[in-house]
MINUMI-297429 format. One record per residue (C-alpha): residue number from 1; residue in three letters; x, y, z. Coordinates in steps of 0.5 Angstrom, whole numbers, plus 2048, in hexadecimal, padded with zeros to 3 digits. Layout:
REM MINUMI-297429
NUM:ALA:X:Y:Z
...
REM end
This chain:
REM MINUMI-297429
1:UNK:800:800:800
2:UNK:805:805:802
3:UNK:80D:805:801
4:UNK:812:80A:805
5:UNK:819:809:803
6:UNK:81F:80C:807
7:UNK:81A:813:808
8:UNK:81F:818:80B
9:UNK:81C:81E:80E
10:UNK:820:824:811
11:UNK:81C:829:814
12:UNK:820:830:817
13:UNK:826:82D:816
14:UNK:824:827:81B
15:UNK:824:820:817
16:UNK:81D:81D:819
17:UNK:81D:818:815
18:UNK:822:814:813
19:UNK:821:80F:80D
20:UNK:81C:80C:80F
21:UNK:818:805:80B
22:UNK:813:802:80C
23:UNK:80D:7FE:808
24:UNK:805:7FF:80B
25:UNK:801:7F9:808
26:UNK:7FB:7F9:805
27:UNK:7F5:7FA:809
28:UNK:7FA:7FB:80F
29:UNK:7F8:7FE:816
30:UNK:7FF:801:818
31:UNK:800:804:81E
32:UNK:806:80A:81D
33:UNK:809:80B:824
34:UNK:80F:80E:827
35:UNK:811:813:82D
36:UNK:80F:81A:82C
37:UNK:813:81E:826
38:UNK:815:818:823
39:UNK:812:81A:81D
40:UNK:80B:816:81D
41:UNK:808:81C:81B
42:UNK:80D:81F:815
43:UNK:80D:817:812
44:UNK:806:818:812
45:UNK:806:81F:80F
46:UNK:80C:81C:809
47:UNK:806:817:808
48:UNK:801:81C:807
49:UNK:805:820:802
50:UNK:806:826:807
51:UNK:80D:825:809
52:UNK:811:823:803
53:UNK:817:81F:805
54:UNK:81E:821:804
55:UNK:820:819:802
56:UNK:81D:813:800
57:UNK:817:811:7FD
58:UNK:80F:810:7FE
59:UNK:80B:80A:7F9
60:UNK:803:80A:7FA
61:UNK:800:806:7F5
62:UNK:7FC:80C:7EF
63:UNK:7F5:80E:7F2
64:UNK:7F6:80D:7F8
65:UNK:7F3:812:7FC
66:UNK:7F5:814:803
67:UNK:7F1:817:809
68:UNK:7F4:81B:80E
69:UNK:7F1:820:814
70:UNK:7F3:827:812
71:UNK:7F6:82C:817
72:UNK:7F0:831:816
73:UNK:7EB:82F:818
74:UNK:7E3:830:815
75:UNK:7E0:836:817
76:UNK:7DA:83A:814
77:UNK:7D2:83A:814
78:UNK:7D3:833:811
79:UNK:7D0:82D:816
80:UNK:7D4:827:818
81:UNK:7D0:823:815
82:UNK:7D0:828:80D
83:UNK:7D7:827:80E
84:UNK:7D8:81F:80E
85:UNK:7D4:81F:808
86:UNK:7D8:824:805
87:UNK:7DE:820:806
88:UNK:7DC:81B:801
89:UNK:7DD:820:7FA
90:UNK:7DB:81B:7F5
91:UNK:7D4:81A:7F9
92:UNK:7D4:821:7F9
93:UNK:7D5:824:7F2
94:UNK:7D1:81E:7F0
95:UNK:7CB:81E:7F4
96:UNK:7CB:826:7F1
97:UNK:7CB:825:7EB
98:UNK:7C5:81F:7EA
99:UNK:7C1:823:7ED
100:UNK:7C2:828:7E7
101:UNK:7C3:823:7E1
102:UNK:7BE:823:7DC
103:UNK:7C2:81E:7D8
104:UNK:7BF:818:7D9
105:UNK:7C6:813:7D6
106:UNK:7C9:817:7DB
107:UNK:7C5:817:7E1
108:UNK:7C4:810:7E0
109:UNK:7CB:810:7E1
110:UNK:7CC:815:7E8
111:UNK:7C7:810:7EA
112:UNK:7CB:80A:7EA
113:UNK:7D1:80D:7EC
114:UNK:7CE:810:7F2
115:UNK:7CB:808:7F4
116:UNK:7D3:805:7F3
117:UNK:7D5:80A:7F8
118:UNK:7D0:80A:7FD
119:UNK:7CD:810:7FD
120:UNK:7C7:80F:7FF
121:UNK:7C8:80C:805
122:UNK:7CE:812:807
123:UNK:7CA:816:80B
124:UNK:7C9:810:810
125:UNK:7D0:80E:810
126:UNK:7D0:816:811
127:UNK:7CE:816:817
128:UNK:7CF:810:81B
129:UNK:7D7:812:81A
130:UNK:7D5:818:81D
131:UNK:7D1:815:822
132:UNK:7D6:810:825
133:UNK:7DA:816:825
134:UNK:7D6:819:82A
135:UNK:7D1:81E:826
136:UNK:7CA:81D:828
137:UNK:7C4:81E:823
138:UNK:7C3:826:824
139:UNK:7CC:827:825
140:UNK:7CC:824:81F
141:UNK:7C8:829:81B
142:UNK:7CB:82F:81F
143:UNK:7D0:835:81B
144:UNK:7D7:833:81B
145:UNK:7D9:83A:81F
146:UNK:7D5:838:825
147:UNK:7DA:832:827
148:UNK:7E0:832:82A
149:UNK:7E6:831:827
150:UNK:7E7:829:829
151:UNK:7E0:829:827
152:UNK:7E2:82C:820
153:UNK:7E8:826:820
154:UNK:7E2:820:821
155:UNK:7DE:823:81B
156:UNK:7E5:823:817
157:UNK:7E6:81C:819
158:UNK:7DE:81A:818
159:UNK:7E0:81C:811
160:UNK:7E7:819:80F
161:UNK:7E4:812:813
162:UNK:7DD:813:80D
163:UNK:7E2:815:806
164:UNK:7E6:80E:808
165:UNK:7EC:80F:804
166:UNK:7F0:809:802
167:UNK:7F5:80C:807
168:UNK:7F3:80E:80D
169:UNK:7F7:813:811
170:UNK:7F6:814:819
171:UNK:7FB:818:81E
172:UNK:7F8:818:824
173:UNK:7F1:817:823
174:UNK:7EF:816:82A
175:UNK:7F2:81C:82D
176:UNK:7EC:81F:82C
177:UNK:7E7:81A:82E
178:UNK:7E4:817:835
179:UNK:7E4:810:835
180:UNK:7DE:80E:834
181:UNK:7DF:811:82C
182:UNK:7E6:80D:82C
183:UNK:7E2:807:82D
184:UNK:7DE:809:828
185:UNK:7E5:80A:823
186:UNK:7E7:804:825
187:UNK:7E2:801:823
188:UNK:7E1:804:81D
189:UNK:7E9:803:81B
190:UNK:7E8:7FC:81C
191:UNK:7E3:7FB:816
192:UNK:7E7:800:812
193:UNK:7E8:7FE:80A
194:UNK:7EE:801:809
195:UNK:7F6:803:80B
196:UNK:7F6:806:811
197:UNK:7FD:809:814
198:UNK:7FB:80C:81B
199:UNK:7FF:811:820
200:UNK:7FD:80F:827
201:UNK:800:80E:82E
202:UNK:7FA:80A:830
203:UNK:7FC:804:833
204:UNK:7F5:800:832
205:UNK:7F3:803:82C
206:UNK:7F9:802:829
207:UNK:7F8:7FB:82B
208:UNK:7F1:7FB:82A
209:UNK:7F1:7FD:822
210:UNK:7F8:7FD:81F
211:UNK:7FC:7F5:81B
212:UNK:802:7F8:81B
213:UNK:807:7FE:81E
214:UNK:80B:802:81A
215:UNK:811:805:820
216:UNK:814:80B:81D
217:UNK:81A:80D:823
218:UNK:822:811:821
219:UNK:81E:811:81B
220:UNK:81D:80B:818
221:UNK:817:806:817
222:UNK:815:7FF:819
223:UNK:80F:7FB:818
224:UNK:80D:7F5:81D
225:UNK:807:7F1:81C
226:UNK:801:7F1:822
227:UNK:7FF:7F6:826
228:UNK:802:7FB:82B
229:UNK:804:7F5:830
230:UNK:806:7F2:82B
231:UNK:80B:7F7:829
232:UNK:80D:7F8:830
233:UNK:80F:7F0:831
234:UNK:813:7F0:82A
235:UNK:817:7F7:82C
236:UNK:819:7F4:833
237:UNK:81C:7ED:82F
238:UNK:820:7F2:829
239:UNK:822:7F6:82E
240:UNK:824:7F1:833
241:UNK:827:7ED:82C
242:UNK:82B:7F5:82B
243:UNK:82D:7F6:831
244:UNK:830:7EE:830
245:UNK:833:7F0:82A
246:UNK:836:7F8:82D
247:UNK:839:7F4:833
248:UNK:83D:7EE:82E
249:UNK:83F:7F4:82A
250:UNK:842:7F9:82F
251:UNK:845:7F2:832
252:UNK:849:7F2:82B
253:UNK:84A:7F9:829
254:UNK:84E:7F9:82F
255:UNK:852:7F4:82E
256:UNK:854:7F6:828
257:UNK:855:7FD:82A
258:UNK:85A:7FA:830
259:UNK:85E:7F6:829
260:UNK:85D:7FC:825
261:UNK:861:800:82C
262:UNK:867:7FA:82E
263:UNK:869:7F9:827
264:UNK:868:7FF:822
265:UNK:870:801:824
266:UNK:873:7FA:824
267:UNK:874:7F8:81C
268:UNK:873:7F0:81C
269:UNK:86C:7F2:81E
270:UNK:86B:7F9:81A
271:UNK:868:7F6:815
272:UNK:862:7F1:819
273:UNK:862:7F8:81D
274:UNK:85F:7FC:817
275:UNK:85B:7F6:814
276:UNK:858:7F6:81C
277:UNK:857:7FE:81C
278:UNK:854:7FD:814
279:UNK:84F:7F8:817
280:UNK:84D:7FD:81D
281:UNK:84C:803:817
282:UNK:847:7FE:814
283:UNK:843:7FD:81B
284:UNK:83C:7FF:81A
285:UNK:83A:801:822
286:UNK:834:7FE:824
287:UNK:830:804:828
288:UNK:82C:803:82E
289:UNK:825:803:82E
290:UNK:825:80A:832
291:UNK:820:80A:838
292:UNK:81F:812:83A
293:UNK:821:813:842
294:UNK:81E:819:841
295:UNK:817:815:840
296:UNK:815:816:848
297:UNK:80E:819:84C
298:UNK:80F:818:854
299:UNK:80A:81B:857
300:UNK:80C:81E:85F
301:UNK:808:81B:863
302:UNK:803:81F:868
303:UNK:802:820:870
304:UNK:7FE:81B:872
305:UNK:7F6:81E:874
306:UNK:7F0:81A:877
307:UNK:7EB:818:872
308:UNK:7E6:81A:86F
309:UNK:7EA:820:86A
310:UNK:7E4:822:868
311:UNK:7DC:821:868
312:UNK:7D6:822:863
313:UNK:7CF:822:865
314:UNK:7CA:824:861
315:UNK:7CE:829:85D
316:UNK:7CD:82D:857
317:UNK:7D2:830:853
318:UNK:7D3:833:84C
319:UNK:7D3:839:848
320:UNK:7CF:841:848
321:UNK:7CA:83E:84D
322:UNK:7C9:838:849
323:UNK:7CA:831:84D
324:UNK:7CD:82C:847
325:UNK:7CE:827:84E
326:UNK:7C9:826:853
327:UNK:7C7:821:859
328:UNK:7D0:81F:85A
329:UNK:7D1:81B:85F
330:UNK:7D8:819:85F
331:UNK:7DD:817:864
332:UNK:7E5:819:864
333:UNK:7EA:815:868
334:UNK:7F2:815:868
335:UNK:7F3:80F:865
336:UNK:7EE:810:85F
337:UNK:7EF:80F:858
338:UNK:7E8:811:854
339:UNK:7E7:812:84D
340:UNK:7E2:815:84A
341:UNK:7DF:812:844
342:UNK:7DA:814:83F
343:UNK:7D9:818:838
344:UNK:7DD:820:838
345:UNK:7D7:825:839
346:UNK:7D5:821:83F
347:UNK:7D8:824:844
348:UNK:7DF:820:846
349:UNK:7E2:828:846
350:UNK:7DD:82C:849
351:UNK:7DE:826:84F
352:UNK:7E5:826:84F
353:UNK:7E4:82D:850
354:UNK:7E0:82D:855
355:UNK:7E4:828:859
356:UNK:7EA:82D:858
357:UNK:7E6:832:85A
358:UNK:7E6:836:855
359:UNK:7DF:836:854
360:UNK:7DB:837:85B
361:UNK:7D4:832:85C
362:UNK:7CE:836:85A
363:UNK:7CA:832:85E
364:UNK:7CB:82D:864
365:UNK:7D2:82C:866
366:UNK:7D9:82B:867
367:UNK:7DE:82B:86C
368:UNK:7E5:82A:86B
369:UNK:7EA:829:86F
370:UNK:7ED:830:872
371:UNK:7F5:82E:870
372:UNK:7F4:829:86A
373:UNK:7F8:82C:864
374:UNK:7F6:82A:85E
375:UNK:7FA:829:857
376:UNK:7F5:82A:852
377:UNK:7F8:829:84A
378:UNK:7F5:82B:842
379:UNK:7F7:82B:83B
380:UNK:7F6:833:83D
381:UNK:7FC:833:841
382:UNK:800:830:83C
383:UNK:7FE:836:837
384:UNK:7FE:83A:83B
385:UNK:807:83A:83D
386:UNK:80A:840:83A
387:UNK:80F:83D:834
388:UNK:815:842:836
389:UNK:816:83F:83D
390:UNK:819:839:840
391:UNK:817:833:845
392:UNK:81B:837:84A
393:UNK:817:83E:849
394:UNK:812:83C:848
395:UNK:814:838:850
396:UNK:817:83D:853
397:UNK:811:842:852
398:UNK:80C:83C:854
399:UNK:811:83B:85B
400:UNK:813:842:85C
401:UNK:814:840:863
402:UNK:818:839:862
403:UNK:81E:839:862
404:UNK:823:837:85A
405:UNK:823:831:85D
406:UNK:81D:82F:85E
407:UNK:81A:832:858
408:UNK:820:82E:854
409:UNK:81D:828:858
410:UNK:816:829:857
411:UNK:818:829:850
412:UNK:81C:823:850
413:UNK:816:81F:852
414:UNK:813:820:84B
415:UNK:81A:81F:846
416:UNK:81C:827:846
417:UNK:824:825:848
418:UNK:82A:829:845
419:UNK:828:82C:83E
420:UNK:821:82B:83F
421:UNK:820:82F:844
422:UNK:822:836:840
423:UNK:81F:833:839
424:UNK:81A:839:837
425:UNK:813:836:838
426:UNK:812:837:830
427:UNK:817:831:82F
428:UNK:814:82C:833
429:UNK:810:827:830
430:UNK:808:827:832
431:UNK:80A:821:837
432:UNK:810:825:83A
433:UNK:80B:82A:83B
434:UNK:806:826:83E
435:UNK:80A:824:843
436:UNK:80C:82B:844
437:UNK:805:82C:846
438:UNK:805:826:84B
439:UNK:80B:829:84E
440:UNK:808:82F:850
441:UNK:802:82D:852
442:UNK:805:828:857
443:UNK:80A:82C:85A
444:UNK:807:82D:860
445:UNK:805:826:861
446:UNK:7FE:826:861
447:UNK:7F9:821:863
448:UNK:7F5:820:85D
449:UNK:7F6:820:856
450:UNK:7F2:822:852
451:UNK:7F4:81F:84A
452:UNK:7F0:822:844
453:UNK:7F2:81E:83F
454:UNK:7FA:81E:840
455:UNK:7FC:819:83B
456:UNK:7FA:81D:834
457:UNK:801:81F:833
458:UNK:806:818:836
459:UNK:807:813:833
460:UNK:807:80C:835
461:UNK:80D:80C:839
462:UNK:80B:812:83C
463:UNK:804:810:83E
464:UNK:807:809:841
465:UNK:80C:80E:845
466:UNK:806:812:848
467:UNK:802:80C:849
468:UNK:808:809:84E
469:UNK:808:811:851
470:UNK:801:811:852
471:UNK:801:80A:855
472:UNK:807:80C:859
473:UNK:804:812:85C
474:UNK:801:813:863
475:UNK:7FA:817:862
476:UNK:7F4:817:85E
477:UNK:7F3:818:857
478:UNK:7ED:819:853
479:UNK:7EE:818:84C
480:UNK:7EB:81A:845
481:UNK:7ED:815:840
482:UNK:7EB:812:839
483:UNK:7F1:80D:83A
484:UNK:7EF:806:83C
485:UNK:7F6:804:83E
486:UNK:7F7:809:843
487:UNK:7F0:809:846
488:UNK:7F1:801:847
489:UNK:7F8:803:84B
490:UNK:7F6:809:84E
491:UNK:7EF:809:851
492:UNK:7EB:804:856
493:UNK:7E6:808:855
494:UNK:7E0:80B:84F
495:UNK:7DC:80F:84F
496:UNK:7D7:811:84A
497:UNK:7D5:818:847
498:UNK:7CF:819:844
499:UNK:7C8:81B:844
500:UNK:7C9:821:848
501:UNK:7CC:81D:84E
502:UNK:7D2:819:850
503:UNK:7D2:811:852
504:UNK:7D6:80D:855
505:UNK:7D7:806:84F
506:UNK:7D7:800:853
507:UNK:7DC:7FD:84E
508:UNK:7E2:7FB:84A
509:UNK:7E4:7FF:844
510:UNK:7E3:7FA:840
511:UNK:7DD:7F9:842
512:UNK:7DB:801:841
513:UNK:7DE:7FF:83B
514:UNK:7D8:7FA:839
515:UNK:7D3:7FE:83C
516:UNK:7D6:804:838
517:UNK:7D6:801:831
518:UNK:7CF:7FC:834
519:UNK:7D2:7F5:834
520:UNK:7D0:7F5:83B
521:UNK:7C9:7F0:839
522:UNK:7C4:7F0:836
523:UNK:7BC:7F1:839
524:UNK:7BA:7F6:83E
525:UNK:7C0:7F2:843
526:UNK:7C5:7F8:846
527:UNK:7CC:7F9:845
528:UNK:7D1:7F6:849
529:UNK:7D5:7FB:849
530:UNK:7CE:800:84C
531:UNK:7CF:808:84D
532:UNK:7CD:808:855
533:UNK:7CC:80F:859
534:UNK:7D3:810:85C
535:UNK:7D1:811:863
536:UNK:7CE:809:863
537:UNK:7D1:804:867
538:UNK:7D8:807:86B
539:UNK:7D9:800:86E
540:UNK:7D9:7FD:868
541:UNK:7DC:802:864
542:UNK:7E2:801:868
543:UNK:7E3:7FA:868
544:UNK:7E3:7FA:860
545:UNK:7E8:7FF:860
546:UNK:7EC:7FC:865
547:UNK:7EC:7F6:861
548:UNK:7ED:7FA:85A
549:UNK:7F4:7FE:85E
550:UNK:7F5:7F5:861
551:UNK:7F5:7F3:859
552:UNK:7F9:7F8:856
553:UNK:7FF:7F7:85B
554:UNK:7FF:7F0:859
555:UNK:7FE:7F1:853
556:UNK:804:7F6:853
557:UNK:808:7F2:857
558:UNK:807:7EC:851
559:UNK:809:7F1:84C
560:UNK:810:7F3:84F
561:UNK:812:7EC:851
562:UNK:810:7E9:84B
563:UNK:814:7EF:849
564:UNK:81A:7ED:84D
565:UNK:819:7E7:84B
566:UNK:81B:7E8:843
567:UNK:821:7EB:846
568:UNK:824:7E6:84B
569:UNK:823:7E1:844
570:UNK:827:7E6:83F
571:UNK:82C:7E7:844
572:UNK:82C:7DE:846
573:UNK:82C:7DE:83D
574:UNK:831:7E4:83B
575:UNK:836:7E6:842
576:UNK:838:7EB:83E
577:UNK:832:7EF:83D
578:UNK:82F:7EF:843
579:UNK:82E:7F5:848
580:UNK:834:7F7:84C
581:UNK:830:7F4:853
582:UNK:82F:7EE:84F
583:UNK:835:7EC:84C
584:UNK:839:7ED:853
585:UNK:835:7E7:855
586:UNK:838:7E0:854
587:UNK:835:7DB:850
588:UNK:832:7D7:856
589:UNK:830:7DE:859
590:UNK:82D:7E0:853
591:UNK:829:7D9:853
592:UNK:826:7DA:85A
593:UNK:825:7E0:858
594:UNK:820:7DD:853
595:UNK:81D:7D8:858
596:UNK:81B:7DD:85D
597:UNK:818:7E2:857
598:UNK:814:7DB:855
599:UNK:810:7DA:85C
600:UNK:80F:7E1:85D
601:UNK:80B:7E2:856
602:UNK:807:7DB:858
603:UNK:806:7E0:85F
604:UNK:803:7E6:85A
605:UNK:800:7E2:855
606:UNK:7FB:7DE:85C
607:UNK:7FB:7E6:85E
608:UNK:7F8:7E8:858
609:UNK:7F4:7E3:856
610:UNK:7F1:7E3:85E
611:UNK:7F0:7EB:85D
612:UNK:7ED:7EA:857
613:UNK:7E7:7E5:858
614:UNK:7E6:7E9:85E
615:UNK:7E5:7EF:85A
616:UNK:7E1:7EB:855
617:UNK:7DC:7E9:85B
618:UNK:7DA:7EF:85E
619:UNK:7D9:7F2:857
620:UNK:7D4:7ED:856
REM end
C-alpha cells in the first residue's frame, strides 16, 4: 500500500528523521508510535505532502486517496451534520447536478453512479459518525460557530471517518475526545476498509485497533507485528539481543585496541597491529536503545490530615446562576482514588472545579478541611506557561519563598535537572510542559490532586511513568481521563457524570465498558456495573475499595517480580549482560536468588488470585 525508503527530513538545521524505510501492508492498521519529538507528527506531514523530505523517496499506488485532519478547524454558520455530508465531494457535486439535468441518458447515469457509491443512505451514515462522536440530534443541527474548539476537531474527525480515504491518516484522534466516543472510534476503526496509520500513545487503544506497530526512534522506523503488547515484548527481546551483542562488541573493541597499544611500535608486529586497527576502523558501533532519565514524576507526599477531606451533601454547582450539577453526595477520603467518568459537557470539570474550590455550591453544602492543600491540574495550565521563560523561572516565581535548593529539588522531581531547567519553555515539547505544570501544582505537596486529562501531550512511556508516580504518591486524587489504562491502574473508585447529578458506579472499568457500549445483557436486567448514588452503603464501600487497594498491590507485587525474575535468568544465560547487583552474585547465589523469587511469586499470584474472588464476590 505504502513504501517509504531512506526519507530524511531535517528541519532547523536538526535531522528528524534519518533514513527512514518502511512498508505498510495493505489494509494494515498500523499504529505509528515513538517518544514525544520523535518525529511521528512530521512522518505523517511527508506522507500527506506537507513537508517535502530532504531525501529518500515515497511510493503509494496511483489514485490512492489520503485522509487527514487539517489543522484549521471548520468554522461558519454551516452544522455539524451539513458538514459531514460535504466531506463526500463526488455525492455533493452529483446529487446537485441531478437535481437540475433534463437529459434523460445523463441523469440515468447520475443516478446509477449515486447508488454505487452509496449516496442515499449517506445521511444516516452521516449521522451515526457523529452521534457516536457525541453530538446528539439537536448538536448535530447547530451552526458550526456555536462549538468550542474541541467540539469543531470532532466534527473535523466526523467528516474525515465518512469521505473514507483509502489511506486514513489520525495524529492523536483521541485527545479531543472523552472516553465514551473513543470507545466509539475503536469500534468504528476496528471494521475500517481500508489502511490506517495512527499516532496514539494509548496503550489500550492501540491494543485494541491496530495489527502492526510502526516504532519511529533516532530517526529510524521498524515494523513489529501484533499489537502495542505485543511490540512491547518483541522490543524487550531486541534490546536484550542489543544489549548482548553491545556487550560482546565492546569486550572485542577493547582488546583489539590493548593490541593496537602494545605492538604498533614493535616491528615484527606492526603490520598485524595495522591490520587490527583496520578492522576497529571498520567496526559499526552497535547503539543502545536509549531509555530517558529524565522520563520521571514524583509526587511529594503531603502532612497527614483525618478524613474525611471533603464532604458534599445535596449540593448544586454551576455557572451564572444556573446549576449544571444537583443532588451531590460524595464523600472524599485521603487514600481515595476517583475517577470521573461519563460524556464531555456532563460536568466532570465543572465537579472538578468544585472540589478544587474554584466554584462554590449553589445549594446545599460542602465542607472541606481547613489545612488541606489542593493541587489542581488543566490543559489550560500548559497553554498558559510563558514560551520565554525557563522551568527554573517559572519556579523561582512560584516559590518565592524557598530556597535554590528547594526550588532546584522540586524541580528535580519531575526530569528538570542541569540544562533542562533553564531551556525556555517555548522549547520543551508538549510533554516537557506537562510535566512542567504538574510540577508547579504540587510544589507545596498538597492533599489531593485533581487531574483534568493530563496524558494528552505524553507518551507512553511518560504516561507509564505518571501511573508509577501517582501509585506512589501518599494522597488523594480525582481523576479525569479518557485513558483506560490509567483509570484501571490508578483509580479504586468510579464515579459516574451524568443527567444532571454524579453517582457512584459500583463496578470494573471493564465493565463500564460493556455497559457503555450495551454488551451489559440483554431484556430490562440491570448492568452489573449500575451507577448507585455515591452516598450509598459506606461500609460496603469500604470493603470493595479495600479490597481493589488489596488486589492492586498484589497484582503490582506480581509484575515487579516476574520482573526481576527476567533479569535474574538474563543474567543466569549471559554474566556478561547482567545488571551490576546482579553480575557480583556467584552462580550459586544467582540461583538461589531465582528460587527465592519463584516462591514469592507463588505467594503473589494466591494474593492476587485470594483479593481478586473477594473483590468479585462483594461485587455480585
Amino acid at each position: 500500500m505504502l513504501s517509504l525508503t531512506d526519507i530524511t527530513v531535517r528541519l532547523g538545521g536538526r535531522t528528524i528523521i534519518d533514513g527512514a524505510t518502511a512498508w505498510l501492508p495493505p489494509r494494515g492498521r498500523i499504529g505509528l508510535i515513538g517518544r514525544n519529538g520523535a518525529g511521528k507528527t512530521t512522518l505523517v506531514r511527508v506522507i500527506t505532502g506537507l513537508i517535502e523530505a530532504d531525501g529518500g523517496s515515497l511510493d503509494m499506488p496511483r489514485g490512492t486517496r489520503l485522509g487527514y485532519i487539517a489543522q484549521e478547524t471548520p468554522a461558519g454558520p454551516a452544522t455539524p451534520f451539513e458538514t459531514v455530508l460535504a466531506a463526500d465531494p463526488e455525492r455533493t457535486a452529483l446529487m446537485a447536478e441531478s437535481e437540475s439535468c433534463e437529459d434523460p441518458d445523463r441523469l440515468g447515469d447520475l443516478y446509477e453512479r449515486l447508488i454505487a457509491i452509496d449516496a442515499y443512505t449517506a445521511p444516516s451514515r452521516a449521522a451515526q459518525i457523529l452521534v457516536g462522536l457525541g453530538f446528539d440530534e439537536d448538536a448535530q443541527h447547530r451552526p458550526l460557530d456555536s462549538f468550542s474548539g474541541g467540539w469543531k476537531m470532532r466534527v473535523a474527525l466526523a467528516s474525515l471517518l465518512f469521505s473514507q480515504p483509502d489511506l486514513l491518516l489520525l495524529d492523536e484522534p483521541s485527545n479531543h475526545l472523552d472516553l465514551e466516543a473513543v470507545l466509539w472510534l475503536e469500534d468504528f476503526l476496528k471494521s475500517y476498509p481500508a489502511t490506517i496509520l495512527l499516532v496514539s500513545h494509548e496503550r489500550d487503544f492501540l491494543n485494541n485497533v491496530v495489527d502492526h506497530v510502526l516504532h519511529l526512534s533516532g530517526g529510524k522506523l521498524t515494523l513489529y507485528p501484533g499489537g502495542y503488547d505485543a511490540f512491547e515484548r518483541q522490543r524487550a527481546e531486541r534490546q536484550a539481543q542489543l544489549a548482548s551483542a553491545k556487550a560482546r562488541q565492546d569486550a572485542e573493541r577493547a582488546k583489539l585496541q590493548d593490541y593496537v597499544a602494545r605492538n604498533s611500535a614493535r616491528a615484527s608486529t606492526a603490520k598485524q597491529a595495522q591490520s587490527r586497527a583496520k578492522m576497529l576502523a571498520r567496526m559499526q558501533p552497535i547503539a543502545e536503545m536509549i531509555d530517558d532519565p529524565s522520563l520521571t514524576f514524583d509526587f511529594p507526599d503531603p502532612d497527614e490530615l483525618r478524613p474525611p477531606l471533603i464532604t458534599l451533601d445535596m449540593a448544586s454547582v454551576g455557572y451564572d446562576e444556573t446549576p449544571i450539577l444537583k443532588r451531590l453526595n460524595l464523600r472524599l477520603d485521603p487514600d481515595d482514588r476517583i475517577a470521573l467518568l461519563g460524556r464531555n459537557g456532563n460536568g466532570k470539570t465543572t465537579l472538578a472545579r468544585l472540589l478544587s474550590a474554584q466554584l462554590a455550591p449553589m445549594e446545599g453544602g460542602m465542607t472541606a478541611s481547613a489545612r488541606m492543600k489542593v493541587g489542581y491540574f488543566t490543559q489550560y495550565q500548559v497553554e498558559e506557561l510563558d514560551s520565554e521563560e525557563t522551568p527554573l523561572q517559572h519556579m523561582t516565581q512560584a516559590m518565592k519563598s524557598a530556597s535554590q535548593s528547594a526550588i532546584r529539588a522540586q524541580l528535580g522531581r519531575f526530569g528538570f535537572q542541569g540544562q533542562k531547567a533553564t531551556t525556555e519553555v517555548g522549547r520543551l515539547s508538549g510533554g516537557e510542559r506537562a510535566r512542567l505544570a504538574l510540577a508547579l501544582i504540587t510544589r507545596d505537596a498538597p492533599h489531593i490532586l485533581i487531574l483534568d486529562e493530563p496524558t494528552n501531550h505524553l507518551d507512553v512511556d511518560a504516561r507509564e511513568a505518571l501511573i508509577q508516580a501517582l501509585n506512589a504518591y501518599q494522597g488523594a486524587v480525582v481523576l479525569v481521563s479518557h485513558d483506560r489504562h490509567m483509570i484501571e491502574l490508578t483509580a479504586d473508585r468510579l464515579v459516574l457524570v451524568d443527567g444532571g447529578t454524579a453517582r457512584e458506579f459500583d463496578g470494573s472499568v471493564d465493565e463500564y465498558i460493556a455497559f457503555v457500549l450495551g454488551k451489559s445483557g440483554s431484556g430490562d436486567k440491570a448492568p452489573k456495573g449500575e451507577a448507585k448514588p455515591a452516598r450509598s452503603t459506606p461500609a460496603d464501600r469500604e470493603r470493595h475499595k479495600e479490597l481493589r487497594r488489596l488486589a492492586k498491590v498484589a497484582e503490582a507485587d506480581l509484575a515487579r517480580l516476574t520482573g526481576r525474575l527476567g533479569a535474574v535468568d538474563q543474567a543466569l544465560a549471559d554474566p556478561s549482560v547482567a545488571e551490576a547487583a546482579l553480575a557480583k552474585l556467584s552462580m550459586e547465589e544467582r540461583m538461589k536468588l531465582r528460587a527465592d523469587l519463584d516462591s514469592e511469586i507463588a505467594s503473589a499470584e494466591q494474593a492476587w488470585l485470594e483479593a481478586s474472588e473477594a473483590l468479585e464476590a462483594t461485587a455480585a
